[in-house]
C-alpha positions as CSV (number, residue, x, y, z in Angstrom):
1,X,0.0,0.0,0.0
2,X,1.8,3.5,-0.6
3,X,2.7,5.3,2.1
4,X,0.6,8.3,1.8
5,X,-2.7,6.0,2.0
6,X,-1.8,4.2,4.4
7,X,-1.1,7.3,6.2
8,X,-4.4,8.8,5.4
9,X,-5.9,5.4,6.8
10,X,-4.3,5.8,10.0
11,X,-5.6,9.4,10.7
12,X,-9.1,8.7,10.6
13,X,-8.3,5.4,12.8
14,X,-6.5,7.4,15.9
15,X,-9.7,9.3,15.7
16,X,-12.1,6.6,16.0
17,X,-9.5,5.6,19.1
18,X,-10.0,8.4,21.0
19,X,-13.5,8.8,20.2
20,X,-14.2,4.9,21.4
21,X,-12.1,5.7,24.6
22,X,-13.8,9.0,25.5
23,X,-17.3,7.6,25.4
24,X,-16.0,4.5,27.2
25,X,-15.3,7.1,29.8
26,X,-18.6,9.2,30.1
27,X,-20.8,5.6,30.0
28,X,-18.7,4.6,33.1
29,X,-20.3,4.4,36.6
30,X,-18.0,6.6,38.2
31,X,-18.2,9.4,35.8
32,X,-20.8,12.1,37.7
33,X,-19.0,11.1,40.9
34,X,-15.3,12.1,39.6
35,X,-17.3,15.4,38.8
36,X,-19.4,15.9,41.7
37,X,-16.4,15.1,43.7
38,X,-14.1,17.3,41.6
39,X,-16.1,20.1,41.9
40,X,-16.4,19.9,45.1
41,X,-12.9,19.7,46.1
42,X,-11.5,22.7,44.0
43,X,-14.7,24.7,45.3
44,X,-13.3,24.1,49.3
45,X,-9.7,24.6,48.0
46,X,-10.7,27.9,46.3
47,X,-12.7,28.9,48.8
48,X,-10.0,28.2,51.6
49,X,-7.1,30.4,49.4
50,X,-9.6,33.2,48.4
51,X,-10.6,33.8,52.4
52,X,-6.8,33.8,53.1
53,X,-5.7,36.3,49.5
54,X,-9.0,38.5,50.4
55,X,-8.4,38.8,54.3
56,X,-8.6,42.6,55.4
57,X,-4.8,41.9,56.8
58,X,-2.8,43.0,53.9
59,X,0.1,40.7,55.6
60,X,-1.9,37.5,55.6
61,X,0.3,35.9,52.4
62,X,3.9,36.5,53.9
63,X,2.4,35.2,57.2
64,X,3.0,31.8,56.2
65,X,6.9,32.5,55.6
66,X,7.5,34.5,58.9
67,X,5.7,35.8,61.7
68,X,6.6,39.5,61.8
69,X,4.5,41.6,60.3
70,X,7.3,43.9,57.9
71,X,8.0,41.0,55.4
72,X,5.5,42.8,52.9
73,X,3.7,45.7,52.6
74,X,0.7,46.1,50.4
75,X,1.4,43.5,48.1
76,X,-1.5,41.1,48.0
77,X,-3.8,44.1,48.1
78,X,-2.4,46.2,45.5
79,X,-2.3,42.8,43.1
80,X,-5.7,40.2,44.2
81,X,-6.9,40.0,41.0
82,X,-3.6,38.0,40.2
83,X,-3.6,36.2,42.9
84,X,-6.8,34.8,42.9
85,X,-6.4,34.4,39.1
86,X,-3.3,32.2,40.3
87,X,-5.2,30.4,43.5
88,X,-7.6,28.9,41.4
89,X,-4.8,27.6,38.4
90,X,-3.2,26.5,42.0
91,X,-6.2,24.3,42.9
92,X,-6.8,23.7,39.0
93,X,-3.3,21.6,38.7
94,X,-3.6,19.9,42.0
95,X,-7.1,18.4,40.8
96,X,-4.9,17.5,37.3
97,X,-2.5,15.2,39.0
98,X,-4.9,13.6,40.8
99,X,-7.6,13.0,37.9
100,X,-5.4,12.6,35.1
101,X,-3.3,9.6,36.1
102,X,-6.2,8.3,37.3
103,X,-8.1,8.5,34.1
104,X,-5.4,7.1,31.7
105,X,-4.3,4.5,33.8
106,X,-7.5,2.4,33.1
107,X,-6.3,3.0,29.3
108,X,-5.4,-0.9,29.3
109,X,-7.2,-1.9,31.7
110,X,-10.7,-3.1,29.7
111,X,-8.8,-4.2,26.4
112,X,-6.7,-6.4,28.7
113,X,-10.1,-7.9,30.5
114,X,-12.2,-8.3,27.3
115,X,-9.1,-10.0,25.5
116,X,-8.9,-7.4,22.7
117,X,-5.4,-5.5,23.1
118,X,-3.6,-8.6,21.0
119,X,-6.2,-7.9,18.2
120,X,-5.7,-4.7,18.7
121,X,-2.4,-4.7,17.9
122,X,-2.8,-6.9,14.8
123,X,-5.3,-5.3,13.2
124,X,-5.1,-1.9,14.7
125,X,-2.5,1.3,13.6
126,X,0.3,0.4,15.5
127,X,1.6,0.0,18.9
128,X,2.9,3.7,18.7
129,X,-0.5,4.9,17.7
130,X,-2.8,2.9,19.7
131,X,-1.0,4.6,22.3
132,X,-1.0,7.8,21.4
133,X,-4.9,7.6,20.9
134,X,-5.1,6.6,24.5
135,X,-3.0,9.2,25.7
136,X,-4.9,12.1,23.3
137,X,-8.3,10.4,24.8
138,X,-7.8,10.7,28.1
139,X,-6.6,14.0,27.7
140,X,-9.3,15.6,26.1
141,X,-11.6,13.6,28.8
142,X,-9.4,15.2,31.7
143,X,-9.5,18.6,30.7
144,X,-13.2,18.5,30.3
145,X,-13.5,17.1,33.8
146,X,-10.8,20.4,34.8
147,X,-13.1,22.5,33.1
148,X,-15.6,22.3,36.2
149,X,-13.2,24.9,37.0
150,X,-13.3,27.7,34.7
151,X,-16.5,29.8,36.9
152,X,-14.3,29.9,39.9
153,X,-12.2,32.4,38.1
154,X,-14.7,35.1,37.9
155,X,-14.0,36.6,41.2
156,X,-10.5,37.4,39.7
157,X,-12.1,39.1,36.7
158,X,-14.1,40.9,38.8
159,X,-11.1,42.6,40.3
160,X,-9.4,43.6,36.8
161,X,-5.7,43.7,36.2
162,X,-5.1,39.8,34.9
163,X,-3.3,40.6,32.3
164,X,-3.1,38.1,28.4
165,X,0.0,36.5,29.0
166,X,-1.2,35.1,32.5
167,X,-3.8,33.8,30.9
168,X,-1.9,32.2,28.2
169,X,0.7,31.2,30.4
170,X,-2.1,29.1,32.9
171,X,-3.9,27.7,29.8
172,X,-0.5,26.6,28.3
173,X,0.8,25.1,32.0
174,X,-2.5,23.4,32.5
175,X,-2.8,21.4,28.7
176,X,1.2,20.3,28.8
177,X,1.5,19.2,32.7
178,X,-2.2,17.8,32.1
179,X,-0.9,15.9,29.1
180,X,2.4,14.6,31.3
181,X,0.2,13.0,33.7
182,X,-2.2,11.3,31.1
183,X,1.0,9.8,29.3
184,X,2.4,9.1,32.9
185,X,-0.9,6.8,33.1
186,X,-1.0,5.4,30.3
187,X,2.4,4.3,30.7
188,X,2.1,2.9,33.9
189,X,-1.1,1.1,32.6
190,X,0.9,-0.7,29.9
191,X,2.9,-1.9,32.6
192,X,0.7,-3.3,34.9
193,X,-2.5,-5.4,34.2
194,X,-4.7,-4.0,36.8
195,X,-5.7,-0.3,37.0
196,X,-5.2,0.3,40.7
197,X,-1.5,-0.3,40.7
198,X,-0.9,1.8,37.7
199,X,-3.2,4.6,39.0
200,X,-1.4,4.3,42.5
201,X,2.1,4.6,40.5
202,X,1.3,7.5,38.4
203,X,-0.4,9.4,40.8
204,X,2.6,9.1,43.1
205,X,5.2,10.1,40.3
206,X,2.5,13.0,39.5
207,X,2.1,14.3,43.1
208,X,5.9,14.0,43.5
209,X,6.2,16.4,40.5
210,X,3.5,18.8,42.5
211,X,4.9,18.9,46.2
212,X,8.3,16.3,46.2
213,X,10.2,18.5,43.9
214,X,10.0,21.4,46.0
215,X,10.3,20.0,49.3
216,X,13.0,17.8,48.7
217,X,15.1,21.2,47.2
218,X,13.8,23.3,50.3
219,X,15.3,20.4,52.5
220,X,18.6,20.2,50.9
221,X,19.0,23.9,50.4
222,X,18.0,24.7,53.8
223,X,19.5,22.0,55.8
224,X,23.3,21.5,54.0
225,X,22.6,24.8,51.6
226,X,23.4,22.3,48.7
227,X,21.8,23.0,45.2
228,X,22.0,19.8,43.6
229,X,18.3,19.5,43.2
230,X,17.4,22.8,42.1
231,X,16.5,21.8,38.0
232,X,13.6,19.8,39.5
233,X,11.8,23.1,40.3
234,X,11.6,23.4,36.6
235,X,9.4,20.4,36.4
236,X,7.1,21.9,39.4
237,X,3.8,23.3,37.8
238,X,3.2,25.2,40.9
239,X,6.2,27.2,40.4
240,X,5.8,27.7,36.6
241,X,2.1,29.0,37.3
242,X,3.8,31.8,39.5
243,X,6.6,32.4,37.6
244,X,3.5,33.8,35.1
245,X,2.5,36.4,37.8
246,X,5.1,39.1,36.3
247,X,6.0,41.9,38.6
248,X,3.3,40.6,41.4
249,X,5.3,37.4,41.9
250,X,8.6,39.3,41.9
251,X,7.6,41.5,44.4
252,X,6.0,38.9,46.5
253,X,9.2,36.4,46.6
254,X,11.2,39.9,47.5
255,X,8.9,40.3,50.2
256,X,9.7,36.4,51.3
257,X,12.7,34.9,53.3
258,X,16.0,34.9,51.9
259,X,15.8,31.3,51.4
260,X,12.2,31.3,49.6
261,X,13.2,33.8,47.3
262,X,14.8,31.9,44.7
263,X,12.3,29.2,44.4
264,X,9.2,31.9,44.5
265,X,10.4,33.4,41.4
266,X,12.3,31.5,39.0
267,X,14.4,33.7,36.4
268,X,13.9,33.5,32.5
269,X,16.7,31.5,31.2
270,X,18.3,32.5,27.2
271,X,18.0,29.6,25.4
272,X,19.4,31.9,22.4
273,X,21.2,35.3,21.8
274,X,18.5,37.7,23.1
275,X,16.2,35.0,23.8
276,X,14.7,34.5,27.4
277,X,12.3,32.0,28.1
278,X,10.4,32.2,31.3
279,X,10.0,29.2,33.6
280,X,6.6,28.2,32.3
281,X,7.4,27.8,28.8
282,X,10.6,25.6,29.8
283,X,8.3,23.7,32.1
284,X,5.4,23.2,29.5
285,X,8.5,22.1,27.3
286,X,9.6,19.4,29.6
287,X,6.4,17.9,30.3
288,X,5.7,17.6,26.6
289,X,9.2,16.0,25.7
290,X,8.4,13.9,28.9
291,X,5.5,12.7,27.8
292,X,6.9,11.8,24.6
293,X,9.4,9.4,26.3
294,X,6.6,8.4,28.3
295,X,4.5,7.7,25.0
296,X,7.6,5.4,23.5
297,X,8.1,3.5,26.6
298,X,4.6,2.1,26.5
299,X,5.1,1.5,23.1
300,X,7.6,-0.9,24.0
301,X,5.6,-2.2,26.8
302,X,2.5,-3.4,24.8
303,X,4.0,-4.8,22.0
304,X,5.1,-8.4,22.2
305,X,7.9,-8.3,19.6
306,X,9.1,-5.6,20.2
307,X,13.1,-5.7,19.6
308,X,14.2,-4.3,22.6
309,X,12.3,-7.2,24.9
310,X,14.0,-9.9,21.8
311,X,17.5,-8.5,23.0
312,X,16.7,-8.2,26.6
313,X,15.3,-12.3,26.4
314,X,18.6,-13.2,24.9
């Protein structure tokens, strides 16, 4: 068959993938309980960070780095439109590396009980697209579920002052990291024949990227004053969402600790003469070359014949 038929052939078969996958999804049991739930979390987690960023005590955010009272001055009054906008992205990601993995680790999970991954594979696009269909599936079905979300920024409009580029910055950090853990998922699902496991696994390597990236450089840093782990804060959506908050975040980490400050705002880098890329595009740009690697290792991991398991057997 020439190669630009069979490519043409394979398009419209990834579709019907995803498609298959993403109503496999919305018929499931648990579908209207992962939203009832979701929305219920990120409504008490916004709820909790907009009573702390809209206290009358103009000194309530650097409270939670020091106790005196002239770490900051006006900052999280003068900028609340920001920081609400940024709350919500906060409780927005967390919800993400909890749902996503979740999600995409069931990828294999029914092929595997209905006995139809092996025809799958012989009769199917391809190992390498089979798997990105699963990835692109329960992507599209996790942001949907995230998008439970998007009214619980309308107290920060109501403010005024988020700017375009925050916005850009939070939609571009929420598809890529979301995308890393549906791949994370889906990998771990090719792995392991149960869904629980692989869940268990990816939400683990997914929370790590949220809170053990930055702890475990706060503890080093603090404790020995040793570096070493300071490129994982790159891979910490947290930190890429604030590093979108321009002049507010700067002024906020200022306000911080000596030894917050650093990790509060992380500087562009130049990637090329004259050009600086702030710490949320590299982030979004290492979740989506992770996810790539993440994409070729199940690959690998579904296909029987693959020559990398011939050599290992040998």
């Amino acid at each position: 068959m020439p190669y630009g038929r069979e490519r043409r052939l394979h398009v419209p078969l990834i579709g019907a993938l995803v498609i298959k996958e993403f109503q496999t999804w919305l018929r499931g049991r648990l579908t209207f309980a992962a939203f009832t739930l979701l929305v219920l979390l990120v409504a008490l987690m916004v709820f909790l960070l907009g009573t702390l960023i809209l206290a009358p005590d103009a000194n309530a955010a650097p409270a939670l780095f020091s106790t005196t009272s002239t770490t900051s001055t006006n900052i999280l009054v003068a900028n609340r439109a920001v920081f609400l906008f940024g709350a919500v992205g906060v409780c927005v990601i967390l919800a993400a590396a909890v749902v996503a993995p979740a999600v995409a680790a069931s990828a294999f999970a029914s092929e595997r009980e209905r006995g139809t991954l092996d025809l799958l594979l012989l009769q199917g696009p391809g190992p390498a697209r089979i798997v990105l269909g699963k990835v692109l599936a329960a992507l599209v079905f996790s942001l949907l579920l995230l998008a439970v979300g998007i009214p619980f920024f309308a107290p920060a409009w109501s403010f005024g002052g988020v700017q375009a580029d925050q916005v850009i910055a939070m939609i571009t950090i929420v598809c890529t990291v979301t995308l890393f853990y549906c791949a994370l998922g889906v990998f771990f699902g090719s792995l392991f024949k149960s869904t629980l496991p692989a869940a268990m696994f990816a939400q683990g390597v997914a929370l790590f990227m949220v809170f053990g990236t930055l702890g475990l450089h706060l503890t080093f840093a603090i404790l020995s004053g040793n570096d070493a782990f300071r490129p994982l804060l790159w891979l910490n959506p947290f930190l890429a969402l604030l590093s979108g908050g321009g002049s507010a975040t700067d002024s906020f980490a200022r306000g911080a600790p000596v030894a917050y400050r650093n990790v509060l705002s992380l500087p562009p880098q130049s990637w090329a003469p004259g050009v600086l890329l702030p710490a949320w595009v590299i982030g979004s740009l290492a979740w989506t070359a992770l996810a790539v690697l993440l994409v070729a290792g199940a690959t690998v991991a579904i296909e029987p014949t693959h020559p990398l398991k011939g050599r290992r057997a040998r």
